[in-house]
C-alpha positions as CSV (number, residue, x, y, z in Angstrom):
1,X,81.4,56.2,153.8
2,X,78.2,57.1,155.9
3,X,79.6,60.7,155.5
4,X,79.8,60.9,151.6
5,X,76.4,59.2,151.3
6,X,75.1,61.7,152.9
7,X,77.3,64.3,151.1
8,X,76.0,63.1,148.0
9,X,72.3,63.3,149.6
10,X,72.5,67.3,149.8
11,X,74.0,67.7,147.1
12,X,71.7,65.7,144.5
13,X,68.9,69.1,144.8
14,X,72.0,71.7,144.1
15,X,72.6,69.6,140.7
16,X,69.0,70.2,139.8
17,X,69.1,73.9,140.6
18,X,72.2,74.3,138.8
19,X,71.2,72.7,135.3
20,X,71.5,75.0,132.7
21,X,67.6,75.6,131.6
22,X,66.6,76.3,128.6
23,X,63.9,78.4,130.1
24,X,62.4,78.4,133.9
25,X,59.5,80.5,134.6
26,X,57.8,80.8,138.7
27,X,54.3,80.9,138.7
28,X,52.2,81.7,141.9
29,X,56.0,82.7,144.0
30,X,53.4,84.1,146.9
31,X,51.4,81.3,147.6
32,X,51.7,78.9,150.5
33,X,51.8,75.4,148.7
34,X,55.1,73.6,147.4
35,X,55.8,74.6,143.9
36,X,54.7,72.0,141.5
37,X,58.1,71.0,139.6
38,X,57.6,70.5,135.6
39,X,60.3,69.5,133.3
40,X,59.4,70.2,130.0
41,X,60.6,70.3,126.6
42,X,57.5,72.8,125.3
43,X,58.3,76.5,125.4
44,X,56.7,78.4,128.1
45,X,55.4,80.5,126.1
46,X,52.5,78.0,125.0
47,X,52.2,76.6,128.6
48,X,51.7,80.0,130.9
49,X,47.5,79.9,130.0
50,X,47.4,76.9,131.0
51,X,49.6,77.2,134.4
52,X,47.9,80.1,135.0
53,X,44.6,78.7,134.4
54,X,45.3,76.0,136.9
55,X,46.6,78.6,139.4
56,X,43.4,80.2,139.4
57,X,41.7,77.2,139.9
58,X,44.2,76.1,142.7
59,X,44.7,79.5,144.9
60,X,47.2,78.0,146.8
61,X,49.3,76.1,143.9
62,X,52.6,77.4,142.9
63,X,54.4,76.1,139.9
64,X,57.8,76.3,138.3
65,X,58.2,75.6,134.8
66,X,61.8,74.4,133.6
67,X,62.3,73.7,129.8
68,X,65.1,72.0,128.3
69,X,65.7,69.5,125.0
70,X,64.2,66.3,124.1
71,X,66.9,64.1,125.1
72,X,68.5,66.3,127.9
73,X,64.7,65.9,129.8
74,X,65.0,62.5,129.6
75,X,68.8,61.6,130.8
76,X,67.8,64.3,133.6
77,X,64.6,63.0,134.7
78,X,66.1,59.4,134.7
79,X,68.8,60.4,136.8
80,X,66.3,62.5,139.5
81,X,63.1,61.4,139.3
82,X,62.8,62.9,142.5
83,X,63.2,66.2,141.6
84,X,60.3,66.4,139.9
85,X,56.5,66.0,139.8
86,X,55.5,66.2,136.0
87,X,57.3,65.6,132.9
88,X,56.1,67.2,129.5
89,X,57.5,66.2,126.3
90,X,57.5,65.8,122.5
91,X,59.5,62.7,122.5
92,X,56.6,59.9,122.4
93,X,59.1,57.5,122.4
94,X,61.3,58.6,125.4
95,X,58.2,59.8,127.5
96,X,56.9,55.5,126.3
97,X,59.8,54.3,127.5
98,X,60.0,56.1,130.7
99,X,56.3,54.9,131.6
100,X,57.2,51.5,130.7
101,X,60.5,51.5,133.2
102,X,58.3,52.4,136.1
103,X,58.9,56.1,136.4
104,X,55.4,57.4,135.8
105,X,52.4,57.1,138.6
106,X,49.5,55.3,137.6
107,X,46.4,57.9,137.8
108,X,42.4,55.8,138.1
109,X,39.4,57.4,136.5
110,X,41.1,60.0,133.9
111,X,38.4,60.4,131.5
112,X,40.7,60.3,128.4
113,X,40.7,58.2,124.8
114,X,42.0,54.9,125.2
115,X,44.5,55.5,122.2
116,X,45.7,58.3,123.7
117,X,47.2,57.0,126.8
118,X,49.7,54.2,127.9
119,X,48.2,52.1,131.2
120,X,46.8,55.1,132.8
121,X,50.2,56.4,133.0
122,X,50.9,58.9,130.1
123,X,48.9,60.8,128.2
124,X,48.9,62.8,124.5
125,X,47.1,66.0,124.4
126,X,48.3,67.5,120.9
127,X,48.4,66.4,117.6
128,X,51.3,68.2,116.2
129,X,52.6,67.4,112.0
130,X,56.3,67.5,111.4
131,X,56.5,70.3,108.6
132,X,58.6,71.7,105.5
133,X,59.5,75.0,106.2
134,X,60.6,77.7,103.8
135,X,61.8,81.2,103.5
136,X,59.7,83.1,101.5
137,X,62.1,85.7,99.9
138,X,65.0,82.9,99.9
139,X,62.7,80.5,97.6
140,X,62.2,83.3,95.1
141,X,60.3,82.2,91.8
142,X,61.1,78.7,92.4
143,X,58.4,76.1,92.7
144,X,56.9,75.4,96.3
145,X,57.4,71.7,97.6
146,X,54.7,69.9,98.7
147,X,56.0,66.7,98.6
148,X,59.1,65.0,100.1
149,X,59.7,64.4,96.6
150,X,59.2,67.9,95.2
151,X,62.2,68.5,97.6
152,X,64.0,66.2,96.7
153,X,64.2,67.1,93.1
154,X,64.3,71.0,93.6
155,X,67.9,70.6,95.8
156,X,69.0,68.3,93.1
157,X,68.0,70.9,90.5
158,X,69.4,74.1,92.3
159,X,72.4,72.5,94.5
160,X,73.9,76.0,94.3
161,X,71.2,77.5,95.4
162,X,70.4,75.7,99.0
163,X,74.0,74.8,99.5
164,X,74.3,75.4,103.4
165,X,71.1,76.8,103.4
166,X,68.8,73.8,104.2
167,X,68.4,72.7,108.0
168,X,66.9,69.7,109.8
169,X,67.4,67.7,113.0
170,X,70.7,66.5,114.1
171,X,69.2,63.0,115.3
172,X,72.1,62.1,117.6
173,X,70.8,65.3,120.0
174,X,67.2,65.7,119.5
175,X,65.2,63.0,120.3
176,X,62.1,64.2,118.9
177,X,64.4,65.0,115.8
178,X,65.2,60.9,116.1
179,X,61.4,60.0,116.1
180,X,60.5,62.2,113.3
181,X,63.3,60.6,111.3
182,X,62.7,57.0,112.4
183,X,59.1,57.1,111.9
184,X,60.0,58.6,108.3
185,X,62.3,55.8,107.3
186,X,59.8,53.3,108.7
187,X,56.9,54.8,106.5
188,X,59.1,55.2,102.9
189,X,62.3,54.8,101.4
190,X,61.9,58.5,100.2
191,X,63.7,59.7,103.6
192,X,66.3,58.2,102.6
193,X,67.1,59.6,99.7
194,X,66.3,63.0,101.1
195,X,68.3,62.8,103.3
196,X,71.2,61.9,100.9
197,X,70.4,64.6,99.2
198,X,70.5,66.9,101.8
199,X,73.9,65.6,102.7
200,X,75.6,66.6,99.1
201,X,74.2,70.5,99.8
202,X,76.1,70.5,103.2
203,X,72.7,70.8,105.4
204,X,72.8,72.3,108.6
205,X,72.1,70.6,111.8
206,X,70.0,71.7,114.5
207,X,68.9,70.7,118.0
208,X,65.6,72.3,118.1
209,X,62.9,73.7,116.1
210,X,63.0,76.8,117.6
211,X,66.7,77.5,116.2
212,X,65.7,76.5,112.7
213,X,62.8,79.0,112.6
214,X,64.8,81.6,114.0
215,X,67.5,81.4,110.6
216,X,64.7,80.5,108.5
217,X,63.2,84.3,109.9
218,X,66.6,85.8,109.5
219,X,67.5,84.3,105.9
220,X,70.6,82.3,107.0
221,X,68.7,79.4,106.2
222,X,66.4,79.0,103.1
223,X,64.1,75.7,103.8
224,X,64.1,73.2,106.8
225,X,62.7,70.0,107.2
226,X,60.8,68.2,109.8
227,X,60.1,71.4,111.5
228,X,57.9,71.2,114.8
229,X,55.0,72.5,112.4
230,X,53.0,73.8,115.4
231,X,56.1,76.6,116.6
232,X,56.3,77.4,112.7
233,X,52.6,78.3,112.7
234,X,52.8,80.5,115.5
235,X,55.7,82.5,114.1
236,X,54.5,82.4,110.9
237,X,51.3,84.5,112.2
238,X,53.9,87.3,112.8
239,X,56.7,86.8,110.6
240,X,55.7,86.8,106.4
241,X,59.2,85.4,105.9
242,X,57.6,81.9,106.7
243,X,55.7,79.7,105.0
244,X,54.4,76.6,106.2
245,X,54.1,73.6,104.6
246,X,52.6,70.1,105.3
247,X,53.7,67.5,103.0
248,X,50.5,66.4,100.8
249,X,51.6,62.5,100.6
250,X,51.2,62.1,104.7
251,X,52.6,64.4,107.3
252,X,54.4,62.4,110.5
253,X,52.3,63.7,113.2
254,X,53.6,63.4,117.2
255,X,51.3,63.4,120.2
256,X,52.9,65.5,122.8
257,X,52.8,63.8,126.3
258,X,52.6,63.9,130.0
259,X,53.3,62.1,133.1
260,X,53.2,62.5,136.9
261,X,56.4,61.3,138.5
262,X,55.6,58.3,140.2
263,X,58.1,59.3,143.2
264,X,57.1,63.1,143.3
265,X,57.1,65.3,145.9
266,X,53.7,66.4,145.4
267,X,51.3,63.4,143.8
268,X,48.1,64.8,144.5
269,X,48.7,68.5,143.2
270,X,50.5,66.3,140.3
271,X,47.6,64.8,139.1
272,X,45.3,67.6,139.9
273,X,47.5,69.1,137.1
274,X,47.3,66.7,134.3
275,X,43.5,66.1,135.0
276,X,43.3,70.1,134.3
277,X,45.3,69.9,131.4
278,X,43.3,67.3,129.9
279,X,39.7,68.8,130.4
280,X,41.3,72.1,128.7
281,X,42.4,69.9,125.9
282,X,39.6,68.8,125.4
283,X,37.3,71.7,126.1
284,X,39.6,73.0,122.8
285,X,39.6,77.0,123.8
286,X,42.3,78.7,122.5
287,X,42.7,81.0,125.2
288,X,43.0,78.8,127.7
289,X,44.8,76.0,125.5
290,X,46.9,77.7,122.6
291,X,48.5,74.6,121.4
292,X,46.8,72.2,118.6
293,X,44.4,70.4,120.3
294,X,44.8,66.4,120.4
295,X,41.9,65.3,117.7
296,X,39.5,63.3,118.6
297,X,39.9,60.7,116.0
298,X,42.5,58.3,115.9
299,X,42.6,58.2,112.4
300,X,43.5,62.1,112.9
301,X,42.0,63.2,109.6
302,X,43.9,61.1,107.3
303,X,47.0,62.3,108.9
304,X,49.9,59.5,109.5
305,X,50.1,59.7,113.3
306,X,52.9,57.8,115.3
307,X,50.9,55.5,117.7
308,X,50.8,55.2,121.2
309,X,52.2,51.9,121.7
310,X,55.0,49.7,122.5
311,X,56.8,49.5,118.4
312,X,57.2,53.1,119.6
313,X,60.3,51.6,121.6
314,X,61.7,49.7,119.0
315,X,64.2,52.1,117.5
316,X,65.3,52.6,121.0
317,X,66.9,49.3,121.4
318,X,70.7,50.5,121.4
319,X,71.4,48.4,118.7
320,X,68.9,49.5,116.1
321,X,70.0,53.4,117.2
322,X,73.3,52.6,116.6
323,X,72.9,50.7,113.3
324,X,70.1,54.0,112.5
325,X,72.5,56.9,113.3
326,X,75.0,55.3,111.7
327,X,73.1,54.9,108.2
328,X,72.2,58.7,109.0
329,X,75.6,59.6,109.3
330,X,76.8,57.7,106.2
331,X,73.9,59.4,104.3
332,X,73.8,63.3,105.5
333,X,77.3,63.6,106.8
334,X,79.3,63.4,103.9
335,X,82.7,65.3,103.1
336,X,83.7,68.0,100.5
């Protein structure tokens, strides 16, 4: 028995290594200090100015950035907390409930609004609107929603039209696809019925944002909802197939989050990088920090954003997720 414990001891860091990523980028390979491990769900993409900025800062620091989904972070960071020394995420309500089961380290003295943190344990530093998304070309001469509602009725007048061609989150694998759609149902009745709609034209499913942009770019998809408005923006500075759209009624806006591990290898280099994160947030340079700063308000500009706080958890209960996905299912799954 002593044997396989310890069988099971080596092996746990070959599991890690062997995930499947996403994404994993090595920053600083030639310098002397541990790497830094970060699981995150953001593309790397938007986080190599920032690691690099904190390399520079921290000659010796070596980083290595590992991306996966939403709800693959979590289940992998719950099994080996150890394995890792920050955890970056767009799930508020995951990232909550991890700080709230004792996984995160508690860090004194971060300079930070109190709104935007959870017991000096996690930490928002984006504001980041769910968003319609549409194909330019695709949507021809017909009218541009702004409104849940102004999708609603144009699938219900053109069914033909966006049959197959409309994409959103499949909630049972994304769980930043589950908050947006929670948080929806919580704030109107009108998701609902979207999503009913959505149903009777077949809608595609999707896992990530990133895959909905990338068929909204290459026409297999004509409009997508509840897009990560903040990767649409950037591809829509390069791509004139995409059009961006924040719905005028209230956009569900996520603050993305971070936490140290509170078992991780490296605690001091840990927190040194979430305290440099958080002054670039807040010094607001694009350069250094190219994703949308967290605002400064809580009010966020009139914007509906999902609070910081423990009716975050709420819809995690496994009840009220079962008794959710199944009403989800029921509505958007629906048969010939």
């Amino acid at each position: 028995m002593r044997y396989l414990a310890l069988l099971a001891l080596c092996l746990a860091p070959l599991v890690a290594i062997a995930q499947n990523w996403e994404d994993r980028q090595v920053f600083g390979a030639g310098n002397t200090g541990a790497p830094l491990r970060i699981l995150s769900s953001t593309d790397a993409s938007f986080f190599t100015p920032i690691i690099e900025d904190f390399i520079a800062s921290n000659p010796s620091a070596s980083v290595e950035y590992l991306v996966t989904g939403t709800a693959d972070l979590n289940k992998i960071f719950r099994e080996t907390p150890n394995d890792f020394d920050v955890v970056i995420s767009s799930a508020m309500d995951l990232q909550l409930k991890l700080a709230n089961d004792g996984y995160a380290a508690r860090l004194q003295d971060v300079s930070h609004p109190e709104w935007a943190q959870w017991h000096d344990s996690l930490f928002a530093f984006t504001s980041e609107p769910a968003a319609i998304v549409v194909n330019r070309g695709a949507l021809g001469d017909l009218p541009i929603p702004n409104t849940r509602q102004d999708l609603i009725q144009l699938m219900r007048n053109h069914p033909d039209h966006f049959r197959g061609r409309v994409g959103t989150y499949d909630v049972r694998q994304s769980g930043l696809g589950y908050l947006f759609a929670t948080q929806d149902a919580r704030a109107s009745e009108t998701f609902w019925r979207l999503t009913e709609v959505m149903g009777r034209i077949n809608a595609r499913l999707y896992c990530c944002s990133g895959q909905m942009i990338d068929d909204l770019i290459a026409g297999d998809l004509f409009m997508a909802y509840n897009v990560l408005g903040s990767y649409a923006q950037v591809r829509a500075e390069t791509s004139n197939e995409l059009l961006v759209i924040l719905p005028s009624e209230f956009p569900t806006t996520m603050m993305r989050t971070v936490l140290a591990s509170r078992t991780a290898e490296n605690p001091q280099v840990a927190e040194d990088f979430i305290r440099h994160l958080l002054t670039l947030q807040a010094a607001g340079d694009p350069s250094d920090f190219p994703l949308p700063s967290l605002s400064l308000s809580e009010a966020n500009d009139g914007q509906t954003t999902i609070a910081l706080n423990p009716a975050l958890m709420t819809y995690l209960d496994q009840m009220k997720r079962d008794d959710f996905i199944r009403e989800w299912e029921d509505a958007i799954v629906q048969d010939e």
